[in-house]
N, C-alpha and C positions, 0 to 999 in steps of 0.2 A: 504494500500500500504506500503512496505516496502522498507526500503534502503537497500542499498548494502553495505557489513562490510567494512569499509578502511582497507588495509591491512597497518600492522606499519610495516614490514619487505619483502615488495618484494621481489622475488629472481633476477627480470628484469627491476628495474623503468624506463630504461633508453627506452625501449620500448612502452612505454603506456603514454599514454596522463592524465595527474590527473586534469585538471581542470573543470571537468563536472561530473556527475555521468554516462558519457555512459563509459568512461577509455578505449576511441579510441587506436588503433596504433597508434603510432608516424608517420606514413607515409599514413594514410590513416585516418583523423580527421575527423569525420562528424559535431562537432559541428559549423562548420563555422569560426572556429578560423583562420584555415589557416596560419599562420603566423611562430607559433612557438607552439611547446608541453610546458605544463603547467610541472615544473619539481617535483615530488614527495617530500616533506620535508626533509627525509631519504637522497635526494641529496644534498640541500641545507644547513641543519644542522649536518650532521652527523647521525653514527645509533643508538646515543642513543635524537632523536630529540623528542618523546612522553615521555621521563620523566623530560626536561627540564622546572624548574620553574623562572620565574621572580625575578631577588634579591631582598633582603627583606630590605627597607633603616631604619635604627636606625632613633627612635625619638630624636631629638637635642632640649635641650632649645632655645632658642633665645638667640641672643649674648646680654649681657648688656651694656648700653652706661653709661660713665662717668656722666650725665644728671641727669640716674635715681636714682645716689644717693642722699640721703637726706643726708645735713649738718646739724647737731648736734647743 
């Protein structure tokens, strides 16, 4: 069985339901959702949302306390 390819660039998200793999209408949902259409990412983030990565945090030492120095 295979999946069906996500499209990264719809030409219509605003029509199609993305939170299933059946990608109902917006007005006619058969997963039982009912409520509300699942909004495509490309709505949510923008349209460059598939090449967004996670920022990368710098390793920091630990801050030093007055304590850890040794007296002479």
């Amino acid at each position: 069985m295979s999946h069906k390819k996500f499209p990264i660039h719809p030409a219509r998200p605003e029509l199609i339901c993305w939170g299933c793999d059946r990608y109902c209408a917006a007005d006619a949902m058969a997963c039982g959702n009912g409520s509300d259409r699942t909004q495509h990412p490309s709505e949510l983030f923008g349209p460059d949302w598939a090449e967004w990565e996670p920022p990368v945090e710098q390793r920091r030492d630990p801050p030093s306390h007055p304590s850890d120095k040794s007296t002479g």
